[in-house]
N, C-alpha and C positions, 0 to 999 in steps of 0.2 A: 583581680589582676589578670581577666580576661583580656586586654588587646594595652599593657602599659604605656606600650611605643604611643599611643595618642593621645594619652594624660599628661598633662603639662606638669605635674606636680610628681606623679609615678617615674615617669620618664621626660626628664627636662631637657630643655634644650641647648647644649652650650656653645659659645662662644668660640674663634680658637683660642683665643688667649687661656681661657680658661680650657678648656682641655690640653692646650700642651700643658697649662700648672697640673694639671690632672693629671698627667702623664710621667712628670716628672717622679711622682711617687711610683710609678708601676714597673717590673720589670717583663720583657718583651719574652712572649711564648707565640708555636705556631701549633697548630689541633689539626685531626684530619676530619673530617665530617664524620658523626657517626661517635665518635669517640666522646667520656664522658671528661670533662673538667674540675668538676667533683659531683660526689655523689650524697646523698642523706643519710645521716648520722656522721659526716667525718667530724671529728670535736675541734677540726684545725684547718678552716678554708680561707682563700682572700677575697675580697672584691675582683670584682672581670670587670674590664676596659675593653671593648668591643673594637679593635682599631677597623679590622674588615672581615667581613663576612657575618655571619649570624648565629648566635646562639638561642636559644631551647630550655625556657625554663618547666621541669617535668616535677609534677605529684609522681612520685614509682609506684608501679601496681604491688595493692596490697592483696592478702590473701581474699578478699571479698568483692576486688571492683579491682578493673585493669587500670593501667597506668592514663595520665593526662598531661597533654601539654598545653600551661597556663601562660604563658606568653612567648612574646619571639624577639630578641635584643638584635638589632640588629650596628650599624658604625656609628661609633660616637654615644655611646649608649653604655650604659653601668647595670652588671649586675649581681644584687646582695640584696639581703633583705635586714630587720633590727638586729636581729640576733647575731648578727655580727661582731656590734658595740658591745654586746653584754657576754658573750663568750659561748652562747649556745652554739652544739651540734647544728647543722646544718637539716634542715625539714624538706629538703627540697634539693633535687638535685639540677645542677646544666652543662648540659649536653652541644657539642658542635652540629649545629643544622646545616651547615656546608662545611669545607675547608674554613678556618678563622685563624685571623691573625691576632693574639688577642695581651693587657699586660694584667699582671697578677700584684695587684695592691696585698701583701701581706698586713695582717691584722697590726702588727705594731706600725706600719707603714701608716697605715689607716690614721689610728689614735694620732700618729703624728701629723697627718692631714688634716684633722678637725683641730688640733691643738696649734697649727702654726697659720694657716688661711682661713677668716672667719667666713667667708663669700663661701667658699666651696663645702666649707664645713656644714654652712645652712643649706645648701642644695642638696648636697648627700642625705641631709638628717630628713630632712623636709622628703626627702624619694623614700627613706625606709619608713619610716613612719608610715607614709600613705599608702607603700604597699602591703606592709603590716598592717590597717586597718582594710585594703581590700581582700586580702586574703582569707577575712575572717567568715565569708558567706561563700564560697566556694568549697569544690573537692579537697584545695590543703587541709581546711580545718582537721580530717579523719585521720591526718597521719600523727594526732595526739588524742584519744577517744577515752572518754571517762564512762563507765558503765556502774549502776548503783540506783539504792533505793533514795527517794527522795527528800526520807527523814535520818538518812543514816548521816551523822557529825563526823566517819568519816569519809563517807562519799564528798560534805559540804567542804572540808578541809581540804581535800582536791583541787574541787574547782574555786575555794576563795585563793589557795599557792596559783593556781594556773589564772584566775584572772588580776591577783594583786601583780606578780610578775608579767600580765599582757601577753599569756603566751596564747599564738592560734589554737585551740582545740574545739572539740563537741564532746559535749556532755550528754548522756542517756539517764534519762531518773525512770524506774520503773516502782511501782505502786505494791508497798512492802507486803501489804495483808495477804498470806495464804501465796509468797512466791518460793516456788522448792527450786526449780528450775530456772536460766535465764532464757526468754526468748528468741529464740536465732542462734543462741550459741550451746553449747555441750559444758556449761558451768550451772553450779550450782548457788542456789544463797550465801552459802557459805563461803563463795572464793569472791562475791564481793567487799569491797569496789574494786572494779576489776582496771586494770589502765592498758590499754595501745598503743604503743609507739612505732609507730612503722608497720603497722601491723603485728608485732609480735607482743601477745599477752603479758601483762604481771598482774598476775590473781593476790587479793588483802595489797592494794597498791597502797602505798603512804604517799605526803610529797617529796620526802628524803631519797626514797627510791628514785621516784621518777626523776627528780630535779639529777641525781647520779648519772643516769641513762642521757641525760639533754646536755649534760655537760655544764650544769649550772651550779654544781660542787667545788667548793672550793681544790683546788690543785698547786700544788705545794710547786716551785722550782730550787732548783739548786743552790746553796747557799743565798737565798731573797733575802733583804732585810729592806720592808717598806716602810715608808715614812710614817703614815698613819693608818689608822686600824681603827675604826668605828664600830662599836658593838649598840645594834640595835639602828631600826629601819626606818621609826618613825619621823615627825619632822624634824627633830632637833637634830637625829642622825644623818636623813638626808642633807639638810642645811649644814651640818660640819660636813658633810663629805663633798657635798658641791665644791662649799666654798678651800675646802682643802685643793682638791684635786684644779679646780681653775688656776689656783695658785701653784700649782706647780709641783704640787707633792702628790706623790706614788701614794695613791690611797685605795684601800679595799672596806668595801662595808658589811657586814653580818648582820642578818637577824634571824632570828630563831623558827618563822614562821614565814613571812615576804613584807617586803619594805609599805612601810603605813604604819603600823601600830596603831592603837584607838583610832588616830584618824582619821584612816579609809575609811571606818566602822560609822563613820559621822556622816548622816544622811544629808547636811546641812550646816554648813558653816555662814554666818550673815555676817561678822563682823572683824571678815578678815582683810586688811589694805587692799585695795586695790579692786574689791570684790563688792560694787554695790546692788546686785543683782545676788548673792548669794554663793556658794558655789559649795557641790558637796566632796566630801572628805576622799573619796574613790578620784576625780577629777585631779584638784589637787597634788594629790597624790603622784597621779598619773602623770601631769606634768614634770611634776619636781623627779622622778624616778628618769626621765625621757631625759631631763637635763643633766641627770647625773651621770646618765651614759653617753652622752656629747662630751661630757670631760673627762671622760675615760676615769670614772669609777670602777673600780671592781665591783660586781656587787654578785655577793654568795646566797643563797637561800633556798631551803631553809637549812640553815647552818649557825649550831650553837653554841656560846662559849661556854665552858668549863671551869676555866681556872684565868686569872689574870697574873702575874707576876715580875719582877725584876730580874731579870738575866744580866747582870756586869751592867752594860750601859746600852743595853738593851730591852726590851720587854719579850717577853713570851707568851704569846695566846693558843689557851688548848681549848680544839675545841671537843664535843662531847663524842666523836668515834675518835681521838685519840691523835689528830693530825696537829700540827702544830703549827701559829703563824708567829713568826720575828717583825716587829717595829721598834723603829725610834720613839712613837709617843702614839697614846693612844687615847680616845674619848667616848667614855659612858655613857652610852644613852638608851640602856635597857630598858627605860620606861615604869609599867608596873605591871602586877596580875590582874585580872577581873575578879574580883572578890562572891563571893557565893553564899546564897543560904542555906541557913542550918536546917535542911528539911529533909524528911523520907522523902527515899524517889528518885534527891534531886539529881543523883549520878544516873541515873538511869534515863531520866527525861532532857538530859545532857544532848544525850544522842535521837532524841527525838522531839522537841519542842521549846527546850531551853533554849534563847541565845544571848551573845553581847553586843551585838552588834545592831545597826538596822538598816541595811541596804539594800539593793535591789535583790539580792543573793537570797536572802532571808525571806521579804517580801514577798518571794514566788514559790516557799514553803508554808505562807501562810494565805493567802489568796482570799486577800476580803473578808475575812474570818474575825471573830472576834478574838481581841486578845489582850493582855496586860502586861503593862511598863511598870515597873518598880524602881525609885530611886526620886531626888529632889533637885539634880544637877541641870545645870544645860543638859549633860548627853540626852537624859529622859525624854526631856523636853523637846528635845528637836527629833527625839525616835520617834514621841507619839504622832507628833505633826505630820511627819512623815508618814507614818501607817497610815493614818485616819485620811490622807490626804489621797490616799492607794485605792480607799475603801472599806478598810479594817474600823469598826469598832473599839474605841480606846479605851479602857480603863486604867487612868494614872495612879497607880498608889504611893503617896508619899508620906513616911514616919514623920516628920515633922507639921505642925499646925500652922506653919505659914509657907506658902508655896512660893513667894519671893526672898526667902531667908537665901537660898543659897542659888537661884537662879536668875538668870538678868531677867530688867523687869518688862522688855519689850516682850519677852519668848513666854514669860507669865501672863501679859495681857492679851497674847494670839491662842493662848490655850485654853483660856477664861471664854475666851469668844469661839469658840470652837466646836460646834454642838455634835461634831462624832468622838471629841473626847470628854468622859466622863471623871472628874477629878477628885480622890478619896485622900483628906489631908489626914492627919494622926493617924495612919491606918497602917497594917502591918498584911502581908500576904504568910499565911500561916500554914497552909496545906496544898497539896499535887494531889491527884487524880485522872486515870488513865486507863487504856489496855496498851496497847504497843508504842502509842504515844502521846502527849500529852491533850487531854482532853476540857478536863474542866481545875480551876485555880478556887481556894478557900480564903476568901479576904474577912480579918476580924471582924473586921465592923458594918458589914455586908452578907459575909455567906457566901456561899458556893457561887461560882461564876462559871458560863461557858467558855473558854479560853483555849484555841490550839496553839497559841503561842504565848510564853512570859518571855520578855524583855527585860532585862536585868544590867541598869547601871547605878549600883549601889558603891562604886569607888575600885579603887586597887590598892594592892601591896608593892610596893618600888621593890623589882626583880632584882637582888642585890646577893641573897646568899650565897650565891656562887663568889663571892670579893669580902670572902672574914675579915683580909687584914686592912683593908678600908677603914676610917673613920666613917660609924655610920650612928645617927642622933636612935632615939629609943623606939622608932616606927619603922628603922631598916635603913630612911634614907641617908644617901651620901654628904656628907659636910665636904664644904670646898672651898677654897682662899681663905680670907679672914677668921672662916667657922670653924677650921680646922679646931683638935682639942689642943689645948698649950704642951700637955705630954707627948704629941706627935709631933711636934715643930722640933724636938731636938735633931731629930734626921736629917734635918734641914740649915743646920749650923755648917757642917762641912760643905755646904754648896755657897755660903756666901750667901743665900737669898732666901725669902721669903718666898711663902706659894704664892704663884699667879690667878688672876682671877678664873676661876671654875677646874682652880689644881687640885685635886682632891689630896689624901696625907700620904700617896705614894707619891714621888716623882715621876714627873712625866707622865700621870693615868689623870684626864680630867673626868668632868663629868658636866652633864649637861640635859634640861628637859626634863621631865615629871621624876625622874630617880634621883633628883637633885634636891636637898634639903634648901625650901625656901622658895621652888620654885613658883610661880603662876598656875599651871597648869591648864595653857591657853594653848590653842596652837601658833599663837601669833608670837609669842612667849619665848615659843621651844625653839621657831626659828629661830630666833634673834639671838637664843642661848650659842645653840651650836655653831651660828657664826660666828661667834664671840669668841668662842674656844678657840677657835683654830688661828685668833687674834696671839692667842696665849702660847698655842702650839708652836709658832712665826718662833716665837718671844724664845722657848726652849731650845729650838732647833740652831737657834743662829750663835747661840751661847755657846 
């Protein structure tokens, strides 16, 4: 974001027409040079419309390195960056580099900007976005800094919150063996992972913390009551929330960790519409999260529910610090857990060699290393692909004796042909071995293997217990429409109606995606559920 004013895409060029529309949303201020317009950290700034004179976009000096000024706005010129749309603090502050005449788009003004002009809505989104990805190689990055050892899961949890939500930051991994001290700083092993915001420390950082300090917690307003309330980040979640909030309803999304769920985790997706070249679950992702905040989704993370329930004609969601959100209807899409084996260790190797994922993230804790995938699914199958593809040595172990029983059979016959993965069918991973982390893997019917890393997708548990009074079948999952049991349909006499499709046995709570009895568990699936839902939603709300 060194010189944006010459980026056609950073800083575009409008029209008049289009900036008096521009304009029309802003209310008129004058600055005297020198003076600040806002500054980093305010939880509450707007867009600047540059009418005359010049603004100063400043990194502020942190305690380790003086301040910087990363570009200079000068008439006819917007300046904001993504965190805008999504409710983040400010990272950056700007300052009057002369006298400026300038108007102040407030943030609901904004949403109401992308929500009522699709032309300017694509220009604005298309500028933050590209300066959201320029910003990501310069001095801003520092004013969000992660410090940690390389194998610490929760150093990893950090940066998978800080890149699933695309926030700018830098990450420091430092090499755990024999560290008492941190280098350059007066902290010890013990106060990692340490996080920076602005400069100023939070030693054992979480992302619940950090995401507080950024402003990306959820915050309650004065008697709210929004139209929908999606629980859970992944596709199905995003796909109801999209499509909710395009349509016109007040919607906020929750999930418990940062919006993707398994799918970011998917190194590779081939068989999704649209995508003949492939596309991996992090991109995706990344997209559908960018579209969600053009239509002015809320979106909270990591922020987790609690309790679901019926208030009058109401619902009420609690979430796990105790704050509470009111909606009209709301849509399940918790997903499920990553399920775990029964082995010594295996809490322990958790934090240093286990994972469930397999993305870039992971990939650069395992570095060309040998290692082992466990499981008979696509996920497996497209994780080892993935490794082996990097450089890693693959050993696939799957319990089952046919390796196409539960996998498609295109992803079976690239892994057959695949000479850095090595494939052990009937076979079981029975023992861990290690010092600080994980070192070597015990396969039945092989023996000891060198392994820095096991990859682990042997299924999940549909994230459900939090919703006892649900109708849920004998594995957790949710029943919905039709599936309902016939002893929960009496509740449903004094409405006149039957559940709607993907209405689970409370009124107005759907459900939708892998926590859904019966579903696919595709990602192409989970879209299509959660759009569907909010078909259903339509259906309640007008009644």
């Amino acid at each position: 974001m060194d010189t944006p004013q010459t980026d056609p895409v950073q800083s575009p060029t409008l029209t008049d027409e289009q900036w008096t529309r521009l304009c029309a949303f802003g209310t008129p201020s004058d600055v005297a040079a020198g003076e600040y317009i806002f500054r980093s950290g305010e939880r509450d700034y707007p867009l600047i419309l540059v009418e005359e004179g010049e603004v100063e976009i400043v990194r502020d000096a942190l305690k380790w390195m003086g301040e910087d000024v990363l570009a200079r706005m000068g008439p006819r010129k917007f300046v904001g960056e993504l965190g805008l749309l999504n409710g983040q603090s400010a990272f950056l502050s700007a300052r009057a580099a002369t006298d400026v005449r300038i108007l102040r788009v407030e943030r609901a003004d904004l949403r109401r900007l992308m929500a009522e002009d699709d032309e300017l809505s694509d220009i604005v989104l298309h500028a933050l976005w590209a300066r959201r990805e320029a910003l990501r190689t310069g001095s801003a990055a520092m004013t969000l800094k992660f410090l940690g050892t390389r194998t610490s899961s929760d150093m990893l949890a950090l940066r998978r919150f800080a890149e699933r939500l695309d926030l700018v930051h830098k990450a420091v991994d430092f090499d755990p063996d024999e560290l008492t001290a941190v280098p350059g700083h007066s902290y010890t092993a013990d106060d990692l992972p340490i996080a920076f915001i602005q400069g100023e420390p939070i030693v054992r950082a979480t992302p619940g913390i950090v995401a507080e300090r950024l402003g990306l917690s959820y915050q309650s307003q004065a008697d709210e009551v929004v139209d929908l309330v999606v629980v859970g980040g992944g596709p199905a979640g995003l796909a109801a929330a999209i499509y909710g909030a395009s349509e016109g309803l007040t919607t906020v999304l929750l999930d418990a960790v940062a919006p993707g769920g398994q799918a970011a985790a998917t190194s590779r997706i081939e068989n999704f519409l649209g995508f003949p070249f492939g596309v991996t679950g992090g991109d995706l992702i990344g997209q559908a999260s960018l579209q969600a905040l053009k239509f002015g989704v809320r979106v909270y993370a990591p922020c987790e529910a609690a309790a679901l329930e019926p208030l009058g004609d109401e619902l009420s969601i609690t979430l796990t610090d105790g704050r509470i959100i009111r909606a009209r209807t709301a849509i399940v899409t918790s997903g499920a857990a990553y399920r775990r084996l029964d082995l010594d260790r295996w809490s322990e190797f958790e934090r240093a060699g286990i994972y469930y994922a397999a993305t870039q993230l992971e990939l650069r804790q395992v570095s060309e290393s040998p290692v082992v995938v466990v499981g008979g699914a696509n996920s497996a199958g497209q994780a080892s692909l993935y490794l082996a593809s990097h450089g890693c040595p693959v050993r696939l172990v799957v319990r089952g004796r046919d390796l196409g029983t539960r996998m498609s059979s295109y992803l079976a016959d690239r892994l057959r042909e695949e000479p850095r993965v090595q494939i052990h069918t009937g076979s079981r991973v029975v023992g861990l071995d290690g010092g600080t982390s994980l070192e070597r893997v015990r396969i039945d019917t092989v023996g000891e293997v060198d392994a820095r890393g096991l990859f682990c997708f042997i299924g999940a548990d549909p994230a459900t217990a939090w919703l006892p009074a649900l109708d849920r079948d004998a594995d957790g999952f949710l029943r919905t429409g039709s599936d309902i049991e016939v002893q929960s349909l009496a509740r449903w006499q004094g409405l006149g109606r039957e559940p709607f499709p993907f209405e689970t046995s409370t009124p107005r709570i759907f459900a939708a995606g892998d926590v859904r009895r019966g579903s696919m568990k595709r990602v192409a699936a989970a879209v299509g559920e959660g759009s569907s839902a909010v078909a259903s939603v339509h259906r309640v709300l007008a009644g």
